[in-house]
PAFI-934504 format. One record per atom (N, C-alpha, C, O): residue in one letter; y, z, x. Coordinates in steps of 0.02 Angstrom, whole numbers, plus 50000, padded with zeros to 5 digits. Layout:
<nodes>
aYZX/...
</nodes>
This chain:
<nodes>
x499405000050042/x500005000050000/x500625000050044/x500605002650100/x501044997850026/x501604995150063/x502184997150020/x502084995949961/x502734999750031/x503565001250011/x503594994649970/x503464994849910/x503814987050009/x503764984349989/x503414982349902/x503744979549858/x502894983949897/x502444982849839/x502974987949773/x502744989249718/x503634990049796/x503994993049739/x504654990349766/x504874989149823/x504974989749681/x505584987049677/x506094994449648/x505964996949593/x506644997149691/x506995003149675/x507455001849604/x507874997449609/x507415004849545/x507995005049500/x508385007649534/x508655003949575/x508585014749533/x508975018649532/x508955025849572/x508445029249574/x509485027549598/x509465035049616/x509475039649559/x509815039349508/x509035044049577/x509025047949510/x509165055949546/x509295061049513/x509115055749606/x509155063149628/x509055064449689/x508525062049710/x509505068549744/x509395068749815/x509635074949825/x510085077649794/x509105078649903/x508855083749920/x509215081849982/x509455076650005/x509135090550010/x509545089050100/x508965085550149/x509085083950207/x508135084250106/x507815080850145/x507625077050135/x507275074550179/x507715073050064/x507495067150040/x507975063149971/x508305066849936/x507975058949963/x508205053849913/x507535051649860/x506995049349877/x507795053449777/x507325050149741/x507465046649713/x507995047149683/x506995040349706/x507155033449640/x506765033049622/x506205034449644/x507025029549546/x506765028949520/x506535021449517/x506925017349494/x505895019449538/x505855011049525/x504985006849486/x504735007449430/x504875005049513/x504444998849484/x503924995849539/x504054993149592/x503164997349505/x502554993249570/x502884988849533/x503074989549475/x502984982449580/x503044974249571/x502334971949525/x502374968249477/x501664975049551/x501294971149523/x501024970049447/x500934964849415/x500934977049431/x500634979949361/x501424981449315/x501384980849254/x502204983649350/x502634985349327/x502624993749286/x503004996349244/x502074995949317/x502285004149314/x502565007049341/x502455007349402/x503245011849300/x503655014849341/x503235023749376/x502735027049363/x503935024149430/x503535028149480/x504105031849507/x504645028849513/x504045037849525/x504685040449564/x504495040049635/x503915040749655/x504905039049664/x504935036149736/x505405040349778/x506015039249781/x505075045849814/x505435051749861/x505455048149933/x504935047449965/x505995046149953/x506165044050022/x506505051750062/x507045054450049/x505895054450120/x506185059450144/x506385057050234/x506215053250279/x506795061650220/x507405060950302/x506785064350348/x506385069050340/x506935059150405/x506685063750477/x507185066750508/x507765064650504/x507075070550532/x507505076250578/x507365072550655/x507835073450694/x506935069750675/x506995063750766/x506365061150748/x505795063450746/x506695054550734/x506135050150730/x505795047450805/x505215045550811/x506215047650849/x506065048850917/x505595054350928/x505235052350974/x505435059750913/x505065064250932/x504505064550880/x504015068150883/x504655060350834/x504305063750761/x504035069050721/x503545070750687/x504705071250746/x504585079350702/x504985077450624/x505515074550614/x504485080250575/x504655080750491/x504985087050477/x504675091350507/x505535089950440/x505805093250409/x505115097750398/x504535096150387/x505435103950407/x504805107750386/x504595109350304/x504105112350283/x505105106650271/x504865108350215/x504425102150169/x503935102650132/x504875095650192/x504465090250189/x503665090050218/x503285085550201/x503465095550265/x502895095550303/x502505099750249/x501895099050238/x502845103450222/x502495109150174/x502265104950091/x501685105450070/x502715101750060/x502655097450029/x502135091350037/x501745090449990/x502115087850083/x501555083650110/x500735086050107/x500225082950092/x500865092150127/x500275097150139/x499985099650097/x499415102050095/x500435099150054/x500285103349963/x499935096749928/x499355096349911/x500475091049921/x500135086549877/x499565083049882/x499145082049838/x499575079849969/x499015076449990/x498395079249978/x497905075549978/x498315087849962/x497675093349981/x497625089249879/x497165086149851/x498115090949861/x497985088349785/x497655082249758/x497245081449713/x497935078149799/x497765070149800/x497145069249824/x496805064749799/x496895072949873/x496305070849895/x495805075749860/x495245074049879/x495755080149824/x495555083349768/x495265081649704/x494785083449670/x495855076549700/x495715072249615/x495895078849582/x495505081449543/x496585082049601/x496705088149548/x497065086149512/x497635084849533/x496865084949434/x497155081749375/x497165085849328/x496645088349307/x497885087449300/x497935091349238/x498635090449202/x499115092349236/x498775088149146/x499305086449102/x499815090949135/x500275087449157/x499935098849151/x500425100049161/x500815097749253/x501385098449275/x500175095049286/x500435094149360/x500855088349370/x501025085049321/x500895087949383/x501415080549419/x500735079849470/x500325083849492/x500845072649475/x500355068449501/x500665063449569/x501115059349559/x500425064249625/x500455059249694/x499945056749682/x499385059049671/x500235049349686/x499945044849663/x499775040749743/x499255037749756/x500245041449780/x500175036849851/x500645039549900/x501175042349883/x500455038649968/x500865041450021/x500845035350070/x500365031850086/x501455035050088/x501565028750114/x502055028150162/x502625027250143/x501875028650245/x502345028750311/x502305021950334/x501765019050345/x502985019050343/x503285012350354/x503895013450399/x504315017950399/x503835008650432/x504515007750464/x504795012950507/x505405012850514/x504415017950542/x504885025250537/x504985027950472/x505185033550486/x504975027750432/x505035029750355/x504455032550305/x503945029250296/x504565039650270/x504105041350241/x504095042250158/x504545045750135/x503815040650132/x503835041550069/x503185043150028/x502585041950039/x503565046649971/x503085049349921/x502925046349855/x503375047949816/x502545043149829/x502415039949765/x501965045749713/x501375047549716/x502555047749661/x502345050849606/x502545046649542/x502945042149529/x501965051349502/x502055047949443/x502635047649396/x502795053349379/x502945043649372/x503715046749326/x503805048349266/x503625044149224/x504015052949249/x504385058549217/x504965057149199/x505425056649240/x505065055949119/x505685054149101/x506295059649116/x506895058149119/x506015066349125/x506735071449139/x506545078249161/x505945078949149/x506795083649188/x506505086849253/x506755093249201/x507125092849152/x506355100149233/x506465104649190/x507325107249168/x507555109949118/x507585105349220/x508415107449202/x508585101949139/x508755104649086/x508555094949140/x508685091849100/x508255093549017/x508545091848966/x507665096449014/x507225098248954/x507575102148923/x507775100548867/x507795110648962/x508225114648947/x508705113548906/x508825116948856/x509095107048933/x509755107948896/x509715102948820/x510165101348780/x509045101448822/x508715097048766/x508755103348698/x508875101248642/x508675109448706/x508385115948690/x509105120048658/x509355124448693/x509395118348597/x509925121648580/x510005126948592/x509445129348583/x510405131748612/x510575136748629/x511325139948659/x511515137748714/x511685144348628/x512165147148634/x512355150148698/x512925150948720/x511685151848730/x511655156048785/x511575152848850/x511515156148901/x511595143948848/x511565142148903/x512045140148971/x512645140548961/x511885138549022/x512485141149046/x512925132549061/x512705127049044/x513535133949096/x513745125949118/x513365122049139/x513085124349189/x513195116649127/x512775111049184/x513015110749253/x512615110549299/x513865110549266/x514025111249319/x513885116849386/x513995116049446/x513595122949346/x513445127249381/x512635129049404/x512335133549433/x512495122549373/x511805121749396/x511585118549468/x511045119049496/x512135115349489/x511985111649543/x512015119649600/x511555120449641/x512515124349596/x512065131649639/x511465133449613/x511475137049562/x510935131849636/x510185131549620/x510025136649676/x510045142749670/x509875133449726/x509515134749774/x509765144449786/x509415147249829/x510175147949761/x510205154049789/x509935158749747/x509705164349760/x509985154849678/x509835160749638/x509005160549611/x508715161949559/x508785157449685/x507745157249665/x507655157449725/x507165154149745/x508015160649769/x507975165149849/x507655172049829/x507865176549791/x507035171349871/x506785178649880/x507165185149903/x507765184849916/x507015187749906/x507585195449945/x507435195850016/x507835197950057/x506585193050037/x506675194250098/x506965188550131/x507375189750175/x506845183850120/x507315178150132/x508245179450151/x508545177250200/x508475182850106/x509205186350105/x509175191650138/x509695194250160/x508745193650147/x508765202550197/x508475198950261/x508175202750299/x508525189950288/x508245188450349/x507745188650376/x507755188250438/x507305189150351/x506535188450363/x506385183050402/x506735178250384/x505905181450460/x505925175150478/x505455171250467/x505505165350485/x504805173850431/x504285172750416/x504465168050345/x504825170150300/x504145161650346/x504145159350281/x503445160950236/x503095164050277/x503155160550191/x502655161750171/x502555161150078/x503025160350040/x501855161650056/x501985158149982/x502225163449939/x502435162249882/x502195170049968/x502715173449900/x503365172149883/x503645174049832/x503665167949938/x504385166849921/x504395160449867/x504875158449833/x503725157949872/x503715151349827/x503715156349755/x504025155449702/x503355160449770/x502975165049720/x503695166549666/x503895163349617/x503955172949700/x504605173149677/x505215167749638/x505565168249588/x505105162649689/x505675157449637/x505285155049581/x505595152949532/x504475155149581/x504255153049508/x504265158049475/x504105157349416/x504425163649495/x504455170549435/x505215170949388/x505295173349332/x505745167349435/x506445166149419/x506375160049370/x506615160249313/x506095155249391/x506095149449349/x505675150449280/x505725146949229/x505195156449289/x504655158149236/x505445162149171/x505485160949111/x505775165349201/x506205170449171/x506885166949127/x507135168349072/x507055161649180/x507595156949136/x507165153649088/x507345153349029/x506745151649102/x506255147549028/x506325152048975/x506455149848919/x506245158348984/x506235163148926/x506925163048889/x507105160348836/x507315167748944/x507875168548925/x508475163048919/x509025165148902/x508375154048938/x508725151748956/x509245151848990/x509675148848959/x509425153649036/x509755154549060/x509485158149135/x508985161749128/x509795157549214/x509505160149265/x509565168449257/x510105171149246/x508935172149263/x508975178049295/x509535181049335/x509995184149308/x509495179949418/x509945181549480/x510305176049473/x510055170749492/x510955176149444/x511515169549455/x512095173549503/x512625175049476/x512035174549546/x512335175849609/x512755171449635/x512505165849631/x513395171349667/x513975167949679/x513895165849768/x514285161949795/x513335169049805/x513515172249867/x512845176049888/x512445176849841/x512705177849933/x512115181249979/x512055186549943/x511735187249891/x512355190349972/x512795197349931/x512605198849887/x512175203249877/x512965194749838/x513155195449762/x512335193849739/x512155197549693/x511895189549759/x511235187749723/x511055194449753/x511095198549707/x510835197749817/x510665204349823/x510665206449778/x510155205749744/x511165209749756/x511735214549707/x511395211949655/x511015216549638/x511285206049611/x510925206449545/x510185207449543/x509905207949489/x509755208049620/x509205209549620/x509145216149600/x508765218449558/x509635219549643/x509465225949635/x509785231449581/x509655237349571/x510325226149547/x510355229049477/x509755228149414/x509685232049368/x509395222549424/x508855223249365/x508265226949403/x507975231649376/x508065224249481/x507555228249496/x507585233149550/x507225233049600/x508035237449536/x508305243949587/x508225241249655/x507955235949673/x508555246349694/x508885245149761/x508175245449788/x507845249649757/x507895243049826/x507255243149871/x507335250149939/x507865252049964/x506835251849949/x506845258550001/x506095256450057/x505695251850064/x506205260650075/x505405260850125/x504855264550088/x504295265450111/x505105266750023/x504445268649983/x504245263549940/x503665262849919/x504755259749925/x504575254149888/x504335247149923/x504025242749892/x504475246949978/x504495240250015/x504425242850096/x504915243250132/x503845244250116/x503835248150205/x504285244550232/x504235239150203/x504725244150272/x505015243950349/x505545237850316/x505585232450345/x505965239150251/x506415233050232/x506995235350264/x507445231150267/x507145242350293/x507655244550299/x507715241550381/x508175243150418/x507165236950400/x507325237150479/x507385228550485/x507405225550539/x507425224850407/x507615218350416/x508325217150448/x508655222150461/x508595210550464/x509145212450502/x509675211350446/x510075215650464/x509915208950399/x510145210150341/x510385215950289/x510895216450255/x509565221950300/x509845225450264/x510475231050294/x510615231850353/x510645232850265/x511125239050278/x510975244950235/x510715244450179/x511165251050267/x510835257250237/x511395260050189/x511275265550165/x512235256050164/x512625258650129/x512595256650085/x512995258750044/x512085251150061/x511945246249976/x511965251049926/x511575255849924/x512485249549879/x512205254049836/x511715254649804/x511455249249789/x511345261549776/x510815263549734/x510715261749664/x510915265049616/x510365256049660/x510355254649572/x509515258949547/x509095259649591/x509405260749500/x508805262249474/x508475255349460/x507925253549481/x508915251849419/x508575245749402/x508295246349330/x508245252049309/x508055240249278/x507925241149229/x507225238649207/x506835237149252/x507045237949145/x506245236249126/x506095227249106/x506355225349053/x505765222649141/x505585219349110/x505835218449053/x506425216849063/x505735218648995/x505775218448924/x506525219448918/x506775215348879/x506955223548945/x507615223148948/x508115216848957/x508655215648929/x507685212749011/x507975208249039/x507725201549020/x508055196349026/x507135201948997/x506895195248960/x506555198448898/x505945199148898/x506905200348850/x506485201348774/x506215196848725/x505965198048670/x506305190548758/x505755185448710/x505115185748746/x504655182248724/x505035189148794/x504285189748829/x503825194148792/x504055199848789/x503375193648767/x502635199248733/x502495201348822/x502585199048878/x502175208348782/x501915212448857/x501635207748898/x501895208448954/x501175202448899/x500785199948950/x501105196448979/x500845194549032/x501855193748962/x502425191049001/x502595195149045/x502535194649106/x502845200449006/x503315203349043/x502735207049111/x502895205849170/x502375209449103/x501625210149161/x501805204849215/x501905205349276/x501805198949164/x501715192849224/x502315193549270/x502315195349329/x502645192349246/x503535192749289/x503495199049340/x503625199349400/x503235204349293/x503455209849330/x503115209849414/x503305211049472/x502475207649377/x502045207249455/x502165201949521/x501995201849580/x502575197249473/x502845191149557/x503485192149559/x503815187549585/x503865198149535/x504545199649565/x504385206249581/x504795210149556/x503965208949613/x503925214149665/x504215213749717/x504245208149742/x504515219149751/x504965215949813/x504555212949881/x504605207349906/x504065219549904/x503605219449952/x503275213949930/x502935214149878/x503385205249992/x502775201749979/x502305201649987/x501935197349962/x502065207450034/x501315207250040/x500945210549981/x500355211449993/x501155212749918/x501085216049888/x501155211649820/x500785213349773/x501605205949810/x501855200549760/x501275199049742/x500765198949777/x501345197149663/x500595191949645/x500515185849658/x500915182049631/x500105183649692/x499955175649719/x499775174049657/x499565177249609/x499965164949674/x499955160749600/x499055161449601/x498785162749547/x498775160849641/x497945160549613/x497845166449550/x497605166049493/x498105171349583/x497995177149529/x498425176749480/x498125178149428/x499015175449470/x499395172949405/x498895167549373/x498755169849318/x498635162949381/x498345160149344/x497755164649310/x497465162349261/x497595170149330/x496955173249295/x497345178949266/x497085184049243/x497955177749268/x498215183749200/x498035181949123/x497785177049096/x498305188949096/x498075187149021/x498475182948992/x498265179648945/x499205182149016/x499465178549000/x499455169449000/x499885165748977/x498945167949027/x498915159949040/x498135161948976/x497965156448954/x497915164848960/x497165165048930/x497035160648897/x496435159548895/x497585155148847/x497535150348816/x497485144448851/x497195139348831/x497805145048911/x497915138848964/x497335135948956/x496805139048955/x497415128348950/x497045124248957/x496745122649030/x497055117949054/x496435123949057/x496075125349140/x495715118249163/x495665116749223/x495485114349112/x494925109949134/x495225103649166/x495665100449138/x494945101749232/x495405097949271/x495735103049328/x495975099249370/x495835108149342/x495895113749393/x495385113849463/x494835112049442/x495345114749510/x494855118349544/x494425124249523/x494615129249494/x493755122749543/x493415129349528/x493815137049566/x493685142849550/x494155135449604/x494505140749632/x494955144249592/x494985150349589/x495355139649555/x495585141949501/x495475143849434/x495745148149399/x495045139749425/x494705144649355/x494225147449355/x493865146349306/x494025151249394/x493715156649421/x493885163649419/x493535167849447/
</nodes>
């Protein structure tokens, strides 16, 4: 398969590591979203590390045959030219655009959606951690799990700081009893103020208990301690989930 073998419509959306379009296989005329991601030295050929993480995720998928209505689907991977790209399947509109499909009083500007990226930052991430790892994935799907509810973002934070500050007003100030050795990240400081913090159900009340369970357990602060998505999937809360097409790993 070849770049070539697609004709680009349109930009539909771009990342600090990649460009997406929207276009067309020439042959059959099925459309396809088309992720063109940036190298960081194509001379050296080093990939963006997150593009490396992404690659790593879908291809393990692709070569799986992991098929299920709610996944998005890589369909083809395709390095040309110096140039890398991702062929997924297309999707008329992405969860921010569904949202605002979804009447509601409580939602917020569209314009203030484009600050994304801070307010589905982990804490250790903001308290400087240097370790990347999947609870931080964990965490921003617990944020994205919470605006679905409540429409609207959870931590809408202006600033480093300020997203801190709304962590630890819904889920109290973190300590070394709550979280071992956070006080020795290089971020934190020992004058933060003390929030208690509040309940699940407070903060998202369209959730039934097995929601609010769910949330509660992948916004724990300590990640070694966070619920990994394997085990979110075996909450009570997915129990209706349709599973078939999963890995046996997962529905297990």
């Amino acid at each position: 398969m070849s770049i070539d073998d697609y004709t680009k419509i349109e930009k539909i959306g771009g990342r600090t590591y990649g460009v997406v379009y929207k276009a067309r296989h020439k042959a059959t005329g099925k459309f396809v979203t088309l992720k063109k991601i940036h190298l960081e030295s194509e001379e050296e050929g080093v990939y963006p590390y997150t593009a490396i993480r992404e690659i790593s995720i879908c291809e393990g998928k692709f070569n799986i045959q992991l098929r299920h209505p709610n996944l998005l689907q890589l369909e083809e991977i395709i390095h040309q030219d110096s140039k890398f790209y991702l062929v997924f399947e297309f999707m008329s509109m992405d969860l921010k655009k569904y949202l605002h499909t979804i009447p509601s009083g409580q939602y917020i500007d569209p314009v203030l959606l484009k600050v994304v990226t801070l307010w589905y930052r982990a804490p250790e991430v903001l308290f400087g951690s240097a370790r990347y790892s999947c609870p931080i994935d964990v965490w921003s799907i617990a944020c994205i799990f919470a605006e679905m509810s409540n429409k609207k973002p959870l931590f809408q934070g202006d600033s480093e700081i300020d997203q801190l500050f709304r962590n630890f007003r819904i889920l109290g100030t973190p300590n070394d009893t709550t979280w071992p050795n956070v006080t020795e990240l290089s971020n934190f400081k020992p004058n933060f103020p003390k929030w208690i913090g509040k309940t699940i159900k407070q903060v998202c009340p369209r959730l039934d208990a097995a929601g609010c369970d769910l949330l509660m357990q992948m916004l724990v602060y300590n990640p070694g301690k966070r619920m990994s998505a394997k085990t979110a999937m075996q909450h009570p809360y997915f129990s209706d989930l349709d599973k078939s097409g999963l890995p046996d790993t997962v529905q297990s």
